[in-house]
Structures are given as structure tokens and as C-alpha cells.
LODRENVO-669084 format. One line per 3 residues: their letters; for each residue x, y, z of N, C-alpha, C, O. Coordinates in steps of 0.1 Angstrom, whole numbers, plus 2048, in hexadecimal, padded with zeros to 3 digits. Layout:
REM LODRENVO-669084
a = X,Y,Z,X,Y,Z,X,Y,Z,X,Y,Z  ...
END
This chain:
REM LODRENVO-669084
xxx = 720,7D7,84A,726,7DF,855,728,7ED,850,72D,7EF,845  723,7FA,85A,72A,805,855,730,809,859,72E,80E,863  740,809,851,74A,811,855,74C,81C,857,757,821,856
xxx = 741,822,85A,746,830,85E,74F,83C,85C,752,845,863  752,839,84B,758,843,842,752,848,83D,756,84A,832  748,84E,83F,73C,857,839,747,866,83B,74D,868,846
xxx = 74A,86F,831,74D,87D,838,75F,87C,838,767,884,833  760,86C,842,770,870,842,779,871,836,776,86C,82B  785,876,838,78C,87E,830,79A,872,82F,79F,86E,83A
xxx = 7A1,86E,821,7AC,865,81F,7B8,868,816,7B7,872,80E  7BF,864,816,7C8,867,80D,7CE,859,80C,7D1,853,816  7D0,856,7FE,7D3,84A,7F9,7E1,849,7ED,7DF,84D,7E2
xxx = 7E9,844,7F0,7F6,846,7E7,7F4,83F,7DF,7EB,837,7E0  7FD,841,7D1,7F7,833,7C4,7EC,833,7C5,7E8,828,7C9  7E1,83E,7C3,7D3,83C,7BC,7D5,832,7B4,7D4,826,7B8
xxx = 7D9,836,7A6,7D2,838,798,7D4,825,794,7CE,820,78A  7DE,81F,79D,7D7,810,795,7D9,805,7A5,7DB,80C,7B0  7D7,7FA,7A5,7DA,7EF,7AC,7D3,7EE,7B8,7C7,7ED,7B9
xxx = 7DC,7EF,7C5,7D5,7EE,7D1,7CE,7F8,7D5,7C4,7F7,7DC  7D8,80A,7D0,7D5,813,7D4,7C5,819,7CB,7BD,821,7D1  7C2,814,7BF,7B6,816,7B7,7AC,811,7C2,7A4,819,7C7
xxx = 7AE,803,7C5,7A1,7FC,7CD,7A2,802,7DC,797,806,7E0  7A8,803,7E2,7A3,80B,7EC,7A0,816,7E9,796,819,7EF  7A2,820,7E2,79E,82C,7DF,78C,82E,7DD,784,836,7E0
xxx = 78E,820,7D3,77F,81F,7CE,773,819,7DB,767,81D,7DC  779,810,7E4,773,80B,7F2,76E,818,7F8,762,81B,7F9  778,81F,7FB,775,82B,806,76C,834,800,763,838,806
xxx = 76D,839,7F3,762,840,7E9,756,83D,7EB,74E,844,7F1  754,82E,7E4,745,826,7EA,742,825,7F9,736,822,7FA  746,826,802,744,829,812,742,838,811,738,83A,817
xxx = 748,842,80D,742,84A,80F,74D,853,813,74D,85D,81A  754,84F,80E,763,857,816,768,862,809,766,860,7FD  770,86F,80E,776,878,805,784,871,809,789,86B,813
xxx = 789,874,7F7,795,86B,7F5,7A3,873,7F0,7A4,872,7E4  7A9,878,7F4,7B9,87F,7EB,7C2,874,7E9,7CA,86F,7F1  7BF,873,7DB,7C4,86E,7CF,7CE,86F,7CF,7CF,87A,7D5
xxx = 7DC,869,7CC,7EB,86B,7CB,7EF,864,7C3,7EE,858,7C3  7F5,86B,7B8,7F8,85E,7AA,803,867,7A2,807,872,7A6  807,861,798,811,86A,790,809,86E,781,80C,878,77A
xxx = 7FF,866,77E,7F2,86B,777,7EA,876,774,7E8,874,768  7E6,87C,776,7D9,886,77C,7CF,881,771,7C6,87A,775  7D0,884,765,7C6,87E,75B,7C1,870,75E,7B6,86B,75A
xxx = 7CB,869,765,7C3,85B,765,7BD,858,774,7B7,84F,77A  7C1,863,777,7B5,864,789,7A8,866,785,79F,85E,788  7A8,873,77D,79D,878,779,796,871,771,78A,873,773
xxx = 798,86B,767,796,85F,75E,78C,853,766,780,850,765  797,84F,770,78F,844,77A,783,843,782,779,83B,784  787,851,788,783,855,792,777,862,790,777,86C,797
xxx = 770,85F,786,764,86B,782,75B,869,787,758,873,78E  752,85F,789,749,85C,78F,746,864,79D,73C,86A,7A2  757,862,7A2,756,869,7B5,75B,875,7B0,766,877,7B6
xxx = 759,87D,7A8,762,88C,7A7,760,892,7B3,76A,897,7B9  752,894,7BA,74E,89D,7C5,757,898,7D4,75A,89E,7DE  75A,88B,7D1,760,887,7DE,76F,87F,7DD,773,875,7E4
xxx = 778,88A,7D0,788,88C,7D2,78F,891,7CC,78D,895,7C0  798,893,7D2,7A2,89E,7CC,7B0,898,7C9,7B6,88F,7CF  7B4,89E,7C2,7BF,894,7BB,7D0,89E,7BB,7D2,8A9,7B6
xxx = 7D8,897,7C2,7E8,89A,7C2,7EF,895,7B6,7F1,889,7B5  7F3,89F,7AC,7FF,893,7A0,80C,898,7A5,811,8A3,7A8  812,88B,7A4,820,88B,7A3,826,880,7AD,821,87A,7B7
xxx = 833,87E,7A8,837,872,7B1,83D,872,7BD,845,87A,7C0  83A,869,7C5,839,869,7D4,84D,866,7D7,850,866,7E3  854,866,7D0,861,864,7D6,864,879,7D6,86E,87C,7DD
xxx = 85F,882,7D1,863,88B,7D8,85B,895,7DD,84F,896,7DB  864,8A0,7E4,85D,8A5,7F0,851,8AF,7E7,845,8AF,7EA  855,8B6,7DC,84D,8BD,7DB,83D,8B4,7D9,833,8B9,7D6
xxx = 83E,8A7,7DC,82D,8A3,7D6,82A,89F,7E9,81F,8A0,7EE  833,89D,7ED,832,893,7FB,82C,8A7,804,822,8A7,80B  831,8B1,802,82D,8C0,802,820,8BD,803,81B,8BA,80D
xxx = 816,8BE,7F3,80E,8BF,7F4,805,8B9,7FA,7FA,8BE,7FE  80A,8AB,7FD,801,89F,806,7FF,8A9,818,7F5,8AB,81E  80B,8AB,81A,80A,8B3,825,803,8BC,827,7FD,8BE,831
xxx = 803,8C4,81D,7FB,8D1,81F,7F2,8CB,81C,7ED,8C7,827  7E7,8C6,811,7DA,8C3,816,7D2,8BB,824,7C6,8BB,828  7DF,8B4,829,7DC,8AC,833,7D7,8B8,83E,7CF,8B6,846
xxx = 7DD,8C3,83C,7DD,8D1,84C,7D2,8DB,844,7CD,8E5,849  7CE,8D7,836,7C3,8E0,832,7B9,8DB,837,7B3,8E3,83F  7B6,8D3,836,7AB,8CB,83A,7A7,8BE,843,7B0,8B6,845
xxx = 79C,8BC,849,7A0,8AF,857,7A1,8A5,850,797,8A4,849  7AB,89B,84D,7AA,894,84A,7AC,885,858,7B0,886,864  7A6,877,850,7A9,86C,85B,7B2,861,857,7B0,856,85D
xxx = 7BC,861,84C,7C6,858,84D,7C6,858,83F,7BE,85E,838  7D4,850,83B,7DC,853,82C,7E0,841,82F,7E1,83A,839  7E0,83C,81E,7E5,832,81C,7F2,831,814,7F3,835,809
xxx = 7FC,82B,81A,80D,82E,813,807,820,808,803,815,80B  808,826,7FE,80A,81B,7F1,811,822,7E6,80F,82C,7E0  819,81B,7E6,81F,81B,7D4,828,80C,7CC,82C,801,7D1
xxx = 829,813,7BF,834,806,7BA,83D,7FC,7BE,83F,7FE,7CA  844,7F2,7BB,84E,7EF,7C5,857,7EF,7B9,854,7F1,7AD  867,7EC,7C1,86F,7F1,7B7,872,7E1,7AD,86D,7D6,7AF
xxx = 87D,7E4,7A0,880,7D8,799,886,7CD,7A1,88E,7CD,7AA  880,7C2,79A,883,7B3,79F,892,7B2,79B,89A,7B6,792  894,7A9,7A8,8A7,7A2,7A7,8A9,79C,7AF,8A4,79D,7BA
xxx = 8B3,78F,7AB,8B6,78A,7B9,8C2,790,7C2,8C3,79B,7BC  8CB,791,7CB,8D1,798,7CE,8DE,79A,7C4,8DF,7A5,7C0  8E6,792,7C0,8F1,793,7B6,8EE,79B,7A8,8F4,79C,79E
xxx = 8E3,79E,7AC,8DA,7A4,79A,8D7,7B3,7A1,8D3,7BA,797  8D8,7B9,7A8,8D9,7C9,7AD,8E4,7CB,7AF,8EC,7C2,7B1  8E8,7D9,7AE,8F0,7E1,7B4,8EC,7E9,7BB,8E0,7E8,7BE
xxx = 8F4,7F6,7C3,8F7,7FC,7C8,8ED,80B,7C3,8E8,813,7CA  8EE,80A,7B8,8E0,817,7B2,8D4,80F,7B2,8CB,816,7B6  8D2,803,7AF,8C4,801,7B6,8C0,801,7C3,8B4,801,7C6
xxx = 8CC,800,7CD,8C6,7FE,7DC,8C3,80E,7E0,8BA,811,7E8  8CB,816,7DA,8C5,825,7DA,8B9,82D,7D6,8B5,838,7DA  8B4,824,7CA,8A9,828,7C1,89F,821,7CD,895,827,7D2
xxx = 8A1,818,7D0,895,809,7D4,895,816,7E5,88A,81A,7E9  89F,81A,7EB,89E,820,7F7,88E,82B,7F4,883,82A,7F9  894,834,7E8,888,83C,7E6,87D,83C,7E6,875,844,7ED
xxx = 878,82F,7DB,869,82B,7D7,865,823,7E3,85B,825,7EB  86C,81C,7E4,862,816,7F2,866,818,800,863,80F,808  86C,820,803,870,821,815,86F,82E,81A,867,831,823
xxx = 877,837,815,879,847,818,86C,84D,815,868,84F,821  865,851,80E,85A,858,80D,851,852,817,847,859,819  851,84B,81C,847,844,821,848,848,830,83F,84D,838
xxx = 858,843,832,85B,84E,842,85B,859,841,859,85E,84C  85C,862,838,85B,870,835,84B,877,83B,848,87F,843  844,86D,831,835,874,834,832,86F,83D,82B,878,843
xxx = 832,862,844,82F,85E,854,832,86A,85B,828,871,860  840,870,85E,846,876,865,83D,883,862,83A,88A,86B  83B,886,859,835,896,859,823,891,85D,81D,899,863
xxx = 81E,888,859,80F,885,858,80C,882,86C,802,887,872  816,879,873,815,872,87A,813,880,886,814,87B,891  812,88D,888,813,893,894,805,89B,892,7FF,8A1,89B
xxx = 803,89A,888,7F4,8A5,87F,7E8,897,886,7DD,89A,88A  7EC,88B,886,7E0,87E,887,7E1,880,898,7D6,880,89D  7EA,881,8A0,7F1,87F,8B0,7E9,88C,8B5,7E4,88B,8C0
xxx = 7E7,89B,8AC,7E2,8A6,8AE,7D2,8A1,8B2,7CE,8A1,8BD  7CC,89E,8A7,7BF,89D,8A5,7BC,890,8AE,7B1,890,8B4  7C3,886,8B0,7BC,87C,8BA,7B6,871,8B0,7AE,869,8B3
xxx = 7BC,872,8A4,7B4,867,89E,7C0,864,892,7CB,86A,892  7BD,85B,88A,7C7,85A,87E,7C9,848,87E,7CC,840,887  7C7,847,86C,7C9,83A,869,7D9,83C,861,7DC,846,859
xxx = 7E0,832,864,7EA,835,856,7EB,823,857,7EA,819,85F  7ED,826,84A,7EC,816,845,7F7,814,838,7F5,81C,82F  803,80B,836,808,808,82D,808,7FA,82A,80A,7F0,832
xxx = 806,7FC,819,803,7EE,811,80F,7ED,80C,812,7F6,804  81B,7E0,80F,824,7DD,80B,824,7CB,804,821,7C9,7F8  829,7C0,810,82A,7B5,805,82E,7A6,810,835,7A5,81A
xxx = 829,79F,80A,82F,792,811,838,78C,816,83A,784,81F  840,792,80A,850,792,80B,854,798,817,860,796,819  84E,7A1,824,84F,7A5,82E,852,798,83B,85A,799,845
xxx = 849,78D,837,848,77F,83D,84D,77B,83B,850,773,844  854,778,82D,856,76A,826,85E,770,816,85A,775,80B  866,76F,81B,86F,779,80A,871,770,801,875,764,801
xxx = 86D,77A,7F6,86C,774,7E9,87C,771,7E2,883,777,7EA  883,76D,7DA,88C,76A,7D3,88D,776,7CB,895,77F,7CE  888,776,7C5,88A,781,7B6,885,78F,7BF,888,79A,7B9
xxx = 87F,78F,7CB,87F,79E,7CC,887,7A6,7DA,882,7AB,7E3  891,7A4,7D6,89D,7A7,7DC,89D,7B6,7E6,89F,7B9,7F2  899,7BD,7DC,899,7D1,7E3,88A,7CF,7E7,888,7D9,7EE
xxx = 87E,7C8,7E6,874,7CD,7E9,872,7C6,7FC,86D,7CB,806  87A,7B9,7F9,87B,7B3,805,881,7BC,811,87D,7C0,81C  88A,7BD,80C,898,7C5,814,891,7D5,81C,894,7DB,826
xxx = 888,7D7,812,889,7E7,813,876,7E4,81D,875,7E3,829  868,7E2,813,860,7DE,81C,861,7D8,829,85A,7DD,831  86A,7CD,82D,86F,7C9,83B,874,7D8,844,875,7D8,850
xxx = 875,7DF,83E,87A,7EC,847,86D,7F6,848,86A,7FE,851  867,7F5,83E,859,7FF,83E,852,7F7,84E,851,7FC,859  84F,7EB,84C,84B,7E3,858,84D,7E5,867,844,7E4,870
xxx = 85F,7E8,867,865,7EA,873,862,7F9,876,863,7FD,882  860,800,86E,85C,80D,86F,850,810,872,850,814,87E  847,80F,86D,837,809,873,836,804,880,82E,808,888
xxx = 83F,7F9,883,837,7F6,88F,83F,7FE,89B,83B,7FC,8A7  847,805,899,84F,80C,8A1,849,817,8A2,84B,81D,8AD  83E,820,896,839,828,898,82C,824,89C,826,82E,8A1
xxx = 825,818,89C,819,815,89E,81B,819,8B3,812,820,8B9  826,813,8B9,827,813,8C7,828,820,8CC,824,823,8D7  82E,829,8C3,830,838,8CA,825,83E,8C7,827,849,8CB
xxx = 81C,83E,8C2,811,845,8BD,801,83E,8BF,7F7,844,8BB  802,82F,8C8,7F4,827,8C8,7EF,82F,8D6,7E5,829,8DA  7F1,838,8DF,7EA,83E,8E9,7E2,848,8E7,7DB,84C,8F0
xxx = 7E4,84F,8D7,7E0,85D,8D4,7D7,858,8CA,7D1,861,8C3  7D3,84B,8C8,7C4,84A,8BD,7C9,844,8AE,7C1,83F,8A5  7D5,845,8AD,7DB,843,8A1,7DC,837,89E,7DE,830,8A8
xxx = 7DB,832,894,7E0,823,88F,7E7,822,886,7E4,828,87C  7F6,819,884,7FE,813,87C,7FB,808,87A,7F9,801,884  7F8,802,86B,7F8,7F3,867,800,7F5,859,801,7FF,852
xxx = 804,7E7,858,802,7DF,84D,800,7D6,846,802,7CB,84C  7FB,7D7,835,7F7,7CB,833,800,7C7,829,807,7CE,822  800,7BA,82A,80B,7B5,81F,7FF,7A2,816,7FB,797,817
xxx = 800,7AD,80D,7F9,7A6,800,801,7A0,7F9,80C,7A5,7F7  7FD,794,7F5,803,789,7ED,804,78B,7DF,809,795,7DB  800,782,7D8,7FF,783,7CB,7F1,783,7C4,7EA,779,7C3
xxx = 7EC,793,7BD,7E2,796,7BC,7E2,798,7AE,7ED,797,7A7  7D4,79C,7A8,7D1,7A0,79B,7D6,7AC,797,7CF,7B2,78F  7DE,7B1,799,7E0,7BF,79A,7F0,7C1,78D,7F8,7B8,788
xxx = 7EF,7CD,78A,7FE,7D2,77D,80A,7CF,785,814,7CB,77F  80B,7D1,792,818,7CB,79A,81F,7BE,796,82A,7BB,791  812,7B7,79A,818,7A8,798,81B,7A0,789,81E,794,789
xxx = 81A,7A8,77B,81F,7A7,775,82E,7A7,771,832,7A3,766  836,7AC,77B,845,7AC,778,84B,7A1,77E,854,79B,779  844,79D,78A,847,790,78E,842,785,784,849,77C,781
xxx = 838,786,77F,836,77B,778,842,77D,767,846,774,760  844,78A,766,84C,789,75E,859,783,75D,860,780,753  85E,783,76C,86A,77A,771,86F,771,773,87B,76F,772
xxx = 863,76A,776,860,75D,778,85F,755,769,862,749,769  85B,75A,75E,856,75A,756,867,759,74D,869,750,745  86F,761,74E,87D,762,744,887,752,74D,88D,749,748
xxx = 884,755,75C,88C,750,761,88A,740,760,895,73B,760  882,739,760,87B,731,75C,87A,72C,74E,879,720,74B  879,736,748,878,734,73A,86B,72E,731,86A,728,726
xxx = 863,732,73D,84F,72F,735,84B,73F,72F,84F,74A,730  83E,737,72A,835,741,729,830,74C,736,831,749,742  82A,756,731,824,75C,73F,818,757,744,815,756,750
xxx = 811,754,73B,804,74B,73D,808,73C,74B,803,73A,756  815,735,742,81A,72B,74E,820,733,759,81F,72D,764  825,73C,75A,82D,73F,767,81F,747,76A,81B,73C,76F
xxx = 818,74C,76A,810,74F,773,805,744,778,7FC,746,781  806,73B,771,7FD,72F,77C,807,721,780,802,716,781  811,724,781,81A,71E,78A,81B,728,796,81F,724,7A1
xxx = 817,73A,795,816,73C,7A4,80D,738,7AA,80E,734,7B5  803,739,7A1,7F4,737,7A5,7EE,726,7AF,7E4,723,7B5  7FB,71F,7AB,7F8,70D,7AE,803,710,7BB,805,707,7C3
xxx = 808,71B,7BE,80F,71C,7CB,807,724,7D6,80C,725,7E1  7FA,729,7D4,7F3,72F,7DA,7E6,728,7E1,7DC,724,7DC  7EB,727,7F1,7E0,717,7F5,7D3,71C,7ED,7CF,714,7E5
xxx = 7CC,729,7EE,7BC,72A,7EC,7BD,728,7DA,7B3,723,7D4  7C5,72A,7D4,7C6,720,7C6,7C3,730,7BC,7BF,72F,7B0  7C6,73C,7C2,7C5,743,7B7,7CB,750,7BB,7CE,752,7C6
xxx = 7CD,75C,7AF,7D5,76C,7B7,7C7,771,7BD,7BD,76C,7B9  7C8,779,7C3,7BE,781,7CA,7B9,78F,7C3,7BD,794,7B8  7B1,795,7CB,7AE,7A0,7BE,7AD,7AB,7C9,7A8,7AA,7D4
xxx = 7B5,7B7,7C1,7B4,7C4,7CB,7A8,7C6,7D2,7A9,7C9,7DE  79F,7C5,7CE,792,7C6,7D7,792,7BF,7DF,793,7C7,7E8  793,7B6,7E3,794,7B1,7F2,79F,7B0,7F8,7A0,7A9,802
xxx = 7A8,7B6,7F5,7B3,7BF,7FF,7B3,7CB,807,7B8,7CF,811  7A4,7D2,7F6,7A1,7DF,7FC,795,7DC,808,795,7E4,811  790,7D7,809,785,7D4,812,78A,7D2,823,784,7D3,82E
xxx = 796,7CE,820,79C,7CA,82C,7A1,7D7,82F,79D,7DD,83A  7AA,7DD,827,7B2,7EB,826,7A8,7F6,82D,7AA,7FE,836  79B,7F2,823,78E,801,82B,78C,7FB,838,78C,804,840
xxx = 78B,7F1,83C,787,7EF,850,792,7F4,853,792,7FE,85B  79D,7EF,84E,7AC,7F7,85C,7A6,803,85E,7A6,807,86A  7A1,80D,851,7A3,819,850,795,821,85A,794,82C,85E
xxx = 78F,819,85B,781,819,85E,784,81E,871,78F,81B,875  779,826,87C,77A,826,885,77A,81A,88E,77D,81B,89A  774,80A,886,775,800,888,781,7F8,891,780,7F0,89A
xxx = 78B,7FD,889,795,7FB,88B,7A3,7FE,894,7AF,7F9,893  79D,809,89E,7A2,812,8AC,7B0,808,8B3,7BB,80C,8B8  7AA,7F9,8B2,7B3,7EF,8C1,7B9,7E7,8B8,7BC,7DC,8BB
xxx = 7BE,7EA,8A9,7C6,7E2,89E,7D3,7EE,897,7D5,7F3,88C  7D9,7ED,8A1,7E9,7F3,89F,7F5,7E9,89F,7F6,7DF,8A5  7FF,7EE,898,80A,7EB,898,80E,7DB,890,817,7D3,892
xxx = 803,7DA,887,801,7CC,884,805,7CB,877,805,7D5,871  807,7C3,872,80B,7BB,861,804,7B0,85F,807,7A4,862  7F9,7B8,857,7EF,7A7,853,7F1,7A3,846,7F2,7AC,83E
xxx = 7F2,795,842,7F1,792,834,7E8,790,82C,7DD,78D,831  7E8,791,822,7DC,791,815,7E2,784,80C,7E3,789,800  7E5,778,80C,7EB,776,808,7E6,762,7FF,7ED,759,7FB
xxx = 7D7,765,801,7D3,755,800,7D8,74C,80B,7D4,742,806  7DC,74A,814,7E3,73D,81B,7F7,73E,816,7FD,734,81B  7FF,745,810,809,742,80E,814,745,817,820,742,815
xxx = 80E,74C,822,81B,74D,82E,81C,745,834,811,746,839  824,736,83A,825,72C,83E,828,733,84D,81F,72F,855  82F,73A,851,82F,73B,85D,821,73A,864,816,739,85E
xxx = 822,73B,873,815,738,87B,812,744,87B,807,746,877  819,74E,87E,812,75D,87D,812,766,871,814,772,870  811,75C,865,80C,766,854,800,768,856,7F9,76E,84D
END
């Protein structure tokens, strides 16, 4: 199929490793120009040499304005057709195991920036008549995890936020989704397995294939085919798919609508 990213213009949060690397790398091979966002720059450019001619790279971290700035202004330099909200999630806990400075830290990295740049990105996409925005959060949105306390709490609100902005904005061309990916190959899911892993009191080798025997399709998934799903949302394919939260997740959301 061609997606029809030949030309168009992206901006992708968390380049430089996990979900945000493999879609980055998807949309490149389609044909798409990519702005890079990472706290890196050497390791964009490192990765990402092959496509030098088709990206440009933002360093610095996305919890403050001076980087979330630059995302904006290149967004009004140039036409772009949609931005992917990705970054880290915060430290594992169950609730008696945080405090009050993590629910503040956990607000920053995964929730506020995110409505920040919506809010400034979302009237520039409403202008032009077109615009993908897409954020990759987590399962735990469906079905919350134990040990991840602030990522549950706080993701479940990126969601309510999304689809709230998916409805005020689905008449002007725009699209809000999300996807919420399971347990993948990726440097993320090492803290969870590191968790699991103290809490438990195995090896990491065992605590990661005790997740793995809880996963109906029988194994983690690999950023690349999350990203493949990630480039159609992003794709003009994708026009009559708003306001939605799909999972990536092998078979593990028991509900009827995972």
C-alpha cells in the first residue's frame, strides 16, 4: 500500500530510542521528512545518517518550554502534517511507594507537555485543514498495571484529553488517536522487568518470561510493528479514524473493547 507520505512533513517526540526511533525510521523509508526531538543530538545524528537529507533534529527535553518553543516554531516555519507525542514514562510504584514529589515530577514527563504542545500545535493543524496528532502511551490506559502507579493515573488523563480534543477538532481534517502498546522489545520495558524481577525475587531472564507466558500471542512485540500501525494513523489513509485508543498489545486486554 502507499501511504502517501512521500513529501509530508512530521515531527516525532523521543526520536533517539524505542517507539519513537521506529516510527521515525517507518516514515523516513515512506518517504516522509521527519523533526527529530530527543535530549541527544549526537545520537540522532548517529542513527539517523543514512536520512540526513530528510531531518532535522530538536535537542533538549520535552518537559520545558524552551524545547516545546522550538517544536512550535518549526511547526509555523514550515508545512508540516502531524507530530507524534512520545516520551519516557515515569518510575515504577505501587501506590504506598510514591509520594507527593513524584506525582509532580510524573505530572511533567507524561501529561503537561503534551497538553501544552497539543494546545499550541492543535490551531496551526485546524488552520491548514489537515493534521495527524497521535500519542503513544500504554495499556495500563485499559487495564492498570500494579507497579505502575503514576504512569496509569497520569496516561488515563492524556487519553481523556485526546478524545476530548479529537471531538472539537474532527470537522476541520484533524485527527486525535491513541495507541497504547503492551509489552514490547523496547529500553522501557526493562524497568518493569526490573520490578518484577526484585519483587519476586528471580532472575531477570525469569521475570521476563513469566511476562511473556502471560501474553495470549506467547511473546513481547517489537517497535516495528507498532510503528507500522503508528505510520497508517499518520498516513492520509487514516482521515474517518479519530478520537480512538487502539491497542498494541498481543491479545492481553481482556476487556471486549482492548
Amino acid at each position: 500500500m502507499d501511504l502517501k507520505l512521500s513529501d509530508q512533513r512530521f515531527v516525532v517526540c523521543g526520536a533517539s530510542s524505542g517507539f519513537g526511533e521506529a516510527i521515525s525510521r517507518q516514515l523516513l523509508q515512506e518517504g516522509a521528512h521527519v523533526v527529530l526531538v530527543a535530549r541527544r543530538d549526537e545520537l540522532l545524528r548517529d542513527k539517523f545518517s543514512h536520512f540526513k537529507d530528510q531531518t532535522e533534529i530538536i535537542e533538549g527535553s520535552l518537559i520545558y518550554n524552551e524545547t516545546l518553543d522550538k517544536i512550535e516554531h518549526s511547526v509555523q516555519a514550515k508545512e508540516t502534517h502531524g507530530i507524534v507525542f512520545n516520551a519516557g514514562g515515569p518510575p515504577t510504584g505501587t501506590p504506598l511507594e510514591t509520594n507527593m514529589d513524584d506525582w509532580d515530577s510524573a505530572w511533567k514527563l507524561v501529561m503537561r507537555w503534551k497538553i501544552d504542545l497539543a494546545l499550541r500545535l492543535a490551531p496551526y493543524f485546524k488552520e491548514k485543514e489537515y493534521g495527524r496528532m497521535l500519542f503513544i502511551e500504554s495499556q495500563s490506559v485499559k487495564q492498570p498495571l500494579p507497579s505502575l502507579t503514576l504512569s496509569n493515573s497520569f496516561r488515563a488523563g492524556v487519553v481523556g484529553f485526546a478524545k476530548t480534543l479529537a471531538l472539537e477538532i474532527a470537522g476541520s481534517g484533524v485527527t486525535a488517536n491513541v495507541l497504547a502498546p503492551g509489552s514490547h522489545e523496547t529500553p522501557a520495558i526493562e524497568r518493569v522487568i526490573e520490578k518484577n524481577k526484585t519483587s519476586l525475587n528471580i532472575s531477570f531472564e525469569d521475570a521476563k518470561k513469566n511476562m511473556e507466558e502471560n501474553i495470549p500471542v506467547g511473546r513481547m512485540g517489537k517497535a516495528e510493528e507498532l510503528a507500522s500501525l503508528a505510520t497508517w494513523l499518520l498516513s492520509p489513509h487514516a482521515g474517518y479514524v479519530t478520537g480512538q485508543t487502539i491497542s498494541h498489545d498481543g491479545g492481553v486486554i481482556k476487556g471486549l473493547f482492548g
